[in-house]
C-alpha positions in Angstrom: 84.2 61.6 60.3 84.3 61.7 56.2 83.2 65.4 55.5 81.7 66.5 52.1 85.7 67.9 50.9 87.4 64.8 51.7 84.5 63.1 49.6 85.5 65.0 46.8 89.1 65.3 46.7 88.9 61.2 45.5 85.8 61.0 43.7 86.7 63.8 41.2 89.3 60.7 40.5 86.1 58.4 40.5 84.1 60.6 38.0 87.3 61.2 35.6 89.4 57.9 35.7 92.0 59.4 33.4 92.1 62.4 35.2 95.7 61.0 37.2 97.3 60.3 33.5 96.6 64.8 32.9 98.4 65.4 36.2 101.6 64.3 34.4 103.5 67.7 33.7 102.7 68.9 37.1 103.4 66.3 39.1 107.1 65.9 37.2 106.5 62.7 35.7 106.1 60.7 32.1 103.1 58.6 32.2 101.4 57.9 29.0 97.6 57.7 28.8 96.0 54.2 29.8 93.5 52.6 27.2 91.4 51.4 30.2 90.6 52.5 33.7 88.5 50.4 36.1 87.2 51.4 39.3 87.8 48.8 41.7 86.3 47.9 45.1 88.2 50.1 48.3 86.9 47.7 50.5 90.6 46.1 51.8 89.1 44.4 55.4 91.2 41.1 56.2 89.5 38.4 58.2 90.4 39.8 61.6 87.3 42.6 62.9 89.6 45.6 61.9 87.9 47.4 58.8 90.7 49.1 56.1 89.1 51.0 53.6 91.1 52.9 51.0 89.1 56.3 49.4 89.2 55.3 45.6 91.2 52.7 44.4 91.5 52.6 40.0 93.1 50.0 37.4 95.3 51.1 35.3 96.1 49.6 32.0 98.8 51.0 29.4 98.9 50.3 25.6 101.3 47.9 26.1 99.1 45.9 27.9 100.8 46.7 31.3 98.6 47.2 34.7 98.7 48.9 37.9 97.1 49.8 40.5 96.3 53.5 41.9 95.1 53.9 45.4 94.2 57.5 45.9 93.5 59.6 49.1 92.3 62.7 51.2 94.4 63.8 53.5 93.0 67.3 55.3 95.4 67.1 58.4 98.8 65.6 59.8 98.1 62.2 60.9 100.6 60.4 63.0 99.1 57.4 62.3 98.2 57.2 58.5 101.1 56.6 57.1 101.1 53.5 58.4 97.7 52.7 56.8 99.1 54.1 53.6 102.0 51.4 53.3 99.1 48.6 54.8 97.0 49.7 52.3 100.0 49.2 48.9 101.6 46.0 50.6 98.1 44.3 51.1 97.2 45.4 47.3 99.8 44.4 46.0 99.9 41.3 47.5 96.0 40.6 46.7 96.1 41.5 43.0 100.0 41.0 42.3 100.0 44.3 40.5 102.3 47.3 41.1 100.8 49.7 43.1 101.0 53.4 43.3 99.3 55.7 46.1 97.9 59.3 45.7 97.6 62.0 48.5 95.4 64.5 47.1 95.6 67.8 49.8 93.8 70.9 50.2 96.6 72.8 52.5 100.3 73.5 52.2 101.1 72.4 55.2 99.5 69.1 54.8 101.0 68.3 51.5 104.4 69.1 52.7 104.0 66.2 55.6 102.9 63.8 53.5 105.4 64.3 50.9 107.9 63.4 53.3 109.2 59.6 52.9 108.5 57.5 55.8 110.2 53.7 56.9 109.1 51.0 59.0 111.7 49.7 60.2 114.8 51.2 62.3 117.5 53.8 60.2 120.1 50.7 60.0 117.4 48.7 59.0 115.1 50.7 56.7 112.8 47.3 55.5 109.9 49.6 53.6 109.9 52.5 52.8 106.4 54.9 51.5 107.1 57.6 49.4 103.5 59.0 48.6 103.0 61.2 45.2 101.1 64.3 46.9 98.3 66.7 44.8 98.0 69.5 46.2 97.8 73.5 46.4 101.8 73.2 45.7 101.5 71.5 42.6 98.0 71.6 41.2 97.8 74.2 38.5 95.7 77.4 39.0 92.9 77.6 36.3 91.6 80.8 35.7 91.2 81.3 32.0 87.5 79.8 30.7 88.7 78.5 27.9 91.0 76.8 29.8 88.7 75.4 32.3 86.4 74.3 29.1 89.2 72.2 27.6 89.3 70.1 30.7 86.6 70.9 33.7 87.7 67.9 35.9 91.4 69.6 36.0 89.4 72.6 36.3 87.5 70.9 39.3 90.1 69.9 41.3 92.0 73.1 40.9 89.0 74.3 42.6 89.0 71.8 45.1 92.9 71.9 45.8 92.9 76.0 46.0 89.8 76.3 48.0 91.8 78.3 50.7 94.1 80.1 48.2 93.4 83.5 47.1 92.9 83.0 43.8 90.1 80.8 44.2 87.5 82.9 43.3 89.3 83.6 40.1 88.9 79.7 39.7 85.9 79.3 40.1 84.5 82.4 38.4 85.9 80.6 35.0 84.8 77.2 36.3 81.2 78.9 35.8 81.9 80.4 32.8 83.2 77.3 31.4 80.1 75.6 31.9 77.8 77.5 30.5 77.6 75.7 27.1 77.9 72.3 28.7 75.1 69.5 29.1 73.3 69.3 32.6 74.4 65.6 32.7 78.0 66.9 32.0 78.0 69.9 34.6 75.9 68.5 37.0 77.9 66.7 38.6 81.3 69.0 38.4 78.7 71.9 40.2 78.6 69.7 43.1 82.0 67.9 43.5 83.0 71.5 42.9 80.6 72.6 46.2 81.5 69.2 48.4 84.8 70.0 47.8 84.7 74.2 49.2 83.1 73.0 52.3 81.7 75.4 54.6 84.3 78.2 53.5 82.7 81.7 51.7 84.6 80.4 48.4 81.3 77.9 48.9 78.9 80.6 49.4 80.7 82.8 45.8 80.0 79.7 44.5 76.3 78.9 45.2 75.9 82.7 44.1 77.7 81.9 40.1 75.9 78.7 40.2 72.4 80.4 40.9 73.4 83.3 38.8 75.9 82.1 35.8 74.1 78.7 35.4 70.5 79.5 36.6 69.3 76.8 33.8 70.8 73.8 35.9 68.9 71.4 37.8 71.1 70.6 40.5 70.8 70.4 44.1 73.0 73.7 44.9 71.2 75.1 42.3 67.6 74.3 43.3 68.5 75.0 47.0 69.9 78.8 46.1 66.5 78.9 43.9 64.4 78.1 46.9 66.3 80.7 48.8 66.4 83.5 46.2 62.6 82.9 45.6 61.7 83.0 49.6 64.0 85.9 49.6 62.1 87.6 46.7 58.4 86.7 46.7 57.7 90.3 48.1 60.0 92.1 46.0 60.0 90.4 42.9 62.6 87.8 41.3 64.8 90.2 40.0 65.0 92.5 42.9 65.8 89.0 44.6 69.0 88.1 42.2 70.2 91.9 42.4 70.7 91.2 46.4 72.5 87.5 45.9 74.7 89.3 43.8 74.8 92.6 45.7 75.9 90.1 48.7 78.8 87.9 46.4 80.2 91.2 45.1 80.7 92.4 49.1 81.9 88.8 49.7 84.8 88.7 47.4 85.9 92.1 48.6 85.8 90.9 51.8 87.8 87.9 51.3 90.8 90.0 49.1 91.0 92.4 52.1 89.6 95.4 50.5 87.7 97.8 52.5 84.2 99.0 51.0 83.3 102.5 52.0 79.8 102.7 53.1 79.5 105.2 50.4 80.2 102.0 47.5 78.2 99.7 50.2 75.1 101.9 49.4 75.8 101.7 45.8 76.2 98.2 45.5 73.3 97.1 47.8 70.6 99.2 46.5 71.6 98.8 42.9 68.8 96.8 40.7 70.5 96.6 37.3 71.2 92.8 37.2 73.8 93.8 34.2 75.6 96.6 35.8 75.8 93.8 39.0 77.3 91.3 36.7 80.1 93.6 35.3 80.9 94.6 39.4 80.8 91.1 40.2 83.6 90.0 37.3 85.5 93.5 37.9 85.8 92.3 42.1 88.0 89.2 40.8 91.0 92.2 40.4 90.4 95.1 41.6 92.4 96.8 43.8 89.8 99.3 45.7 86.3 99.8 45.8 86.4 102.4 43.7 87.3 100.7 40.7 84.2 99.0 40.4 82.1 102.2 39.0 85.3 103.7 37.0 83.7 103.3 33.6 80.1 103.6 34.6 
């Protein structure tokens, strides 16, 4: 069944054609940047009732006037059988559209990313006819984007940094400047980077951080996590009052990230944190949770 992070892992590629062409010095290889990209149909069913359907499949074409073809996609566990698909999917490409054709793996676990990585042949070892060598994206490779500005200069990089670390600890460092990032950007512009970045956390608590930055950091948005964290902060609040409402969201994301570093929380700082209403003083908690290394640090300058 397709989840919501396998969705995402390719379509970031769908949303940001030239997005491959930036994954150059991390990957380890020289591509220059192509003049045109074109989505192309991933719809790869013969004649006979079997259906073959790659995740995103892009066009390529350099400055020389060179194509190629780039068939990209999710992998979230070993799968004895994919490789397979994999080398059905660049023969019967290249065959169809007589263009060279390259194939993606884009990972959310080491593990993962080390099997596909791993060259696979067809036929027997004295007879090795084809062999798949897929270029893998992954937590192993993909850089780890915590600086704003950073993030700013390119938020689909940013994205899938998010996507590809969603189990790594420094993922809420990631997405903390993910928010921050796109603060001063367009709702038509970080609109859709909010919710690739949420498809792609899947039900993890990074997810949950990040419903509470996007409700908090970019309340102005109009998106669907956002409007969905509304409803819930407003149902939460009607009694109490919006702000008293907000004060608890982030109360709860300050706990969470705590929480997911392994640092214990006194019930002392619990009380402190939970029944404090100064949606400023929260903020500043919030940011300082990212590093900290106990509790305690949180109040040290207050």
């Amino acid at each position: 069944m397709v989840s919501a992070p396998h969705e995402a892992m390719h379509r970031i590629f769908q949303h940001d054609p030239r997005l491959f062409s930036r994954l150059s010095d991390a990957l380890g290889f020289s591509l220059p940047t192509p003049v045109e990209v074109t989505v192309m149909p991933t719809d790869l069913t013969e004649t006979n009732p079997v259906e073959r359907r790659v995740d995103t499949l892009l066009r390529l074409k350099s400055a020389d006037g060179s194509s190629y073809l780039l068939a990209i996609e999710s992998q979230r566990t070993k799968n004895p059988a994919k490789p397979a698909s994999w080398a059905y999917y660049t023969s019967y490409l290249w065959t169809t559209y007589k263009l060279p054709t390259a194939l993606m793996v884009v990972c959310q676990d080491h593990a993962v990313a080390r099997w596909a990585q791993q060259p696979v042949t067809s036929g027997p070892p004295e007879l090795p006819t084809l062999t798949l060598t897929p270029l893998v994206v992954g937590p192993h490779n993909t850089p780890v984007i915590t600086d704003p500005a950073e993030a700013g200069a390119d938020l689909a990089l940013a994205t899938l940094s998010a996507i590809t670390h969603a189990t790594d600890p420094d993922i809420f460092a990631i997405l903390k400047a993910l928010s921050t990032a796109l603060q001063g950007e367009p709702e038509d512009i970080a609109d859709p980077i909010i919710e690739f970045t949420a498809q792609g956390l899947g039900d993890r608590s990074a997810r949950q951080y990040w419903r509470k930055l996007v409700a908090v950091d970019l309340s102005f948005y109009k998106s669907y996590i956002a409007e969905e964290i509304r409803d819930e902060g407003r149902a939460q609040g009607r009694d109490e009052g919006r702000d008293e409402g907000i004060a608890q969201g982030q109360a709860s994301a300050i706990l969470l990230v705590l929480e997911q570093r392994g640092i214990r929380v006194p019930d002392e700082a619990r009380e402190r944190i939970t029944s404090c209403g100064d949606l400023g003083l929260l903020r500043t908690w919030l940011t300082r949770s990212l590093t900290v290394a106990s509790a305690a640090e949180l109040f040290e300058a207050e």
